[in-house]
N, C-alpha and C positions, 0 to 999 in steps of 0.2 A: 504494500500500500504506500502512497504517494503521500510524504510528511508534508503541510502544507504551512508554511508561518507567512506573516508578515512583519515589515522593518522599514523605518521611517527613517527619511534622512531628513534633518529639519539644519534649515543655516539661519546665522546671523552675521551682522557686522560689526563687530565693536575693533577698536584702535585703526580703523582704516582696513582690517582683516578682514577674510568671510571665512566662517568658524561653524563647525558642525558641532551636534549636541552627541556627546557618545556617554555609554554605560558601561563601569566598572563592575563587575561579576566576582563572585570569590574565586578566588585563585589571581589574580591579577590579568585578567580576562577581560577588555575592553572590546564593547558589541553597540550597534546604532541600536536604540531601544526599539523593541522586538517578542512575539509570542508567536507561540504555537496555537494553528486555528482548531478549535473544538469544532464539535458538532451544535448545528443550529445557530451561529453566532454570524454576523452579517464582518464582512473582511474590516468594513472600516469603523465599524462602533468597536472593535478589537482594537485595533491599531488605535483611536482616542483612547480606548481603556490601557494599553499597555503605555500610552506615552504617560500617562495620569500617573499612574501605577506606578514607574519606573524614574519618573523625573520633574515630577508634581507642574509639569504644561497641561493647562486644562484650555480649552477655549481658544482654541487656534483652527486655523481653516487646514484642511488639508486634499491631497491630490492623490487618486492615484498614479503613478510613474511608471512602471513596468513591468512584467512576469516573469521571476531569473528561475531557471531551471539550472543552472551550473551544477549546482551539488548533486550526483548519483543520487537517487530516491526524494527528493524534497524541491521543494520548487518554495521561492520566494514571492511575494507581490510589496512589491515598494511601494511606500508614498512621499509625498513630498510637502516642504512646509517651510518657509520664511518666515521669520516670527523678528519682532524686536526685544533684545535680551533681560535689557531692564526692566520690559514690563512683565515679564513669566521668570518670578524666584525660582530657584531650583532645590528638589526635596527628593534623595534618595528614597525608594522605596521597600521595603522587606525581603527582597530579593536581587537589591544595588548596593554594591560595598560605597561606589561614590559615583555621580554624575557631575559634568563639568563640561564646559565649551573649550573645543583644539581651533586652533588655526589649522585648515585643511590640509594647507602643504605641511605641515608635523605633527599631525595627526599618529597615535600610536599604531603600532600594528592588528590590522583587522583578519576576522577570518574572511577567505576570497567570496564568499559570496557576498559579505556585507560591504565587503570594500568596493565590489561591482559594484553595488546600489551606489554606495557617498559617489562613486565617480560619477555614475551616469546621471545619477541626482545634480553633480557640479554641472555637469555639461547640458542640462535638460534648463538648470537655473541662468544660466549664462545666454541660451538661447534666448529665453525668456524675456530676460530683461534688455535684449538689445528690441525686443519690440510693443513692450507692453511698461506700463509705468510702477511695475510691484515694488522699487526701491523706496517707496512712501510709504511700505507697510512697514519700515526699519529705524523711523525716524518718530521723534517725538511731533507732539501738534505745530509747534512752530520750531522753524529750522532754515539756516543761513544756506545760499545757490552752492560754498562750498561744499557742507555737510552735504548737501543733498549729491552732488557733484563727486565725493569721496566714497560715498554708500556704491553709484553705478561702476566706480574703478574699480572697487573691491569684487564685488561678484565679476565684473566681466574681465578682471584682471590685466587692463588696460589702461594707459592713459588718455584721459579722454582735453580735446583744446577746450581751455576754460571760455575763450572769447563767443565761439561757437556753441558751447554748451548751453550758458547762459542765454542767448539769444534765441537757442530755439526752445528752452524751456518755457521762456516768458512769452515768446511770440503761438505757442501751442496752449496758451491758457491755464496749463495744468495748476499753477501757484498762482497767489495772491497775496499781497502785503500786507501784514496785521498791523503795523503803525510801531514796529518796535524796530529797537534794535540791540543788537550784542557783539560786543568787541572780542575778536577774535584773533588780538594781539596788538603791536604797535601798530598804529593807523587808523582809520578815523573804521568805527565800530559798524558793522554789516547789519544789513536790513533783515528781518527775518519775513519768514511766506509761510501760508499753510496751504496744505492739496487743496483741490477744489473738485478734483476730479476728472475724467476726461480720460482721451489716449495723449500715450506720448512716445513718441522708437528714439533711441538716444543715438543708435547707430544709421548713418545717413541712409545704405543703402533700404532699410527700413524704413522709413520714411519715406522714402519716393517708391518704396510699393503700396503704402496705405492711401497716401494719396491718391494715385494709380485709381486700386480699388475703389475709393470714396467718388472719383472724379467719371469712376465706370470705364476707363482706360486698361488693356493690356499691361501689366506690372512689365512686361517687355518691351516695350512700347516707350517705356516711360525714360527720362532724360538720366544719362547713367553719370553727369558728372558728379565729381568725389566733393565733401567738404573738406579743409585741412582738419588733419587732426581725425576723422570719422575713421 
């Protein structure tokens, strides 16, 4: 019979990093939190129960990501989840020696089939955000074009041109100015925004497909010059 679990690769960004959430096991066993599916349990009220269970995140959106059958006899189903750090304390559970955010690239050593997941989980999260605006799910309500600017380098692991960034942020609606501001070192202190909502592709070629689409144009069709920096 076919062992069937599921395992959740959940990121955030804290110090400019994007950091996955892993579980300490006895024996010095580090695993993405994870269970084994009973009978009659629906895969993802499991997967909320075992992240709860395992790492006290309750109240998070989650995805599912993909079907790994790597391991002989057992087949995985990932899911996937962006969360911001501060707001979900972290509480081992009865069956966690310790829970704790890695920075992805030093990340401890996993067994391969969890390690599949966090990868394809990276590469599933990085697609993601070159064309959809989830880097606001990582940020407090109000927050400086930097931060905001810092959060997309981190997942898409790239630097992105600040001149450009900013101007298509603002001119795509997605922010709006609360009337504040916050110094963000020597020089005159940064204005802060909150989401408002909307789409936004931070990666150029992104953007001249959505348009595309929006304008009912062939995404082929559509003008292939580069922005600097995209």
């Amino acid at each position: 019979m076919t062992r069937v679990c599921v395992a959740l690769a959940v990121f955030t960004v804290r110090g400019q990093r994007l950091e996955a959430l892993l579980v300490r096991r006895p024996g010095n066993v580090w695993t993405l939190p994870s269970a084994e599916v009973g009978d009659h349990v629906r895969l993802e009220d499991l997967a909320h129960a075992a992240l709860q269970s395992q790492t006290g995140v309750t109240g998070i959106a989650i995805e599912q990501l993909y079907t790994f059958d790597t391991t002989p006899g057992a087949v995985t189903v990932a899911y996937l989840a962006l969360i911001a750090a501060g707001r979900h304390p972290l509480a081992p559970g009865p069956d966690a020696v310790e829970v704790r955010w890695f920075a992805v690239d030093d990340a401890p050593p996993l067994a391969p089939d969890h390690a599949e997941v966090l990868a394809y989980g990276q590469a599933r999260l990085r697609a993601k955000t070159a064309y959809a605006p989830i880097a606001f799910q990582l940020l407090p309500d109000a927050f400086t074009l930097s931060e905001l600017q810092a959060v997309y380098e981190a997942v898409l692991g790239a630097r992105l041109d600040t001149r450009n960034f900013r101007r298509d942020v603002l001119a795509a609606g997605v922010v709006e100015p609360v009337g504040r501001r916050r110094a963000e070192g020597p020089g005159r202190p940064a204005g802060l925004y909150r989401s408002v909502g909307g789409d936004f592709a931070v990666v150029a070629r992104e953007r001249r497909v959505a348009r595309a689409i929006a304008e009912g144009v062939h995404p082929e069709a559509s003008p292939t010059r580069r922005h600097p920096g995209a």
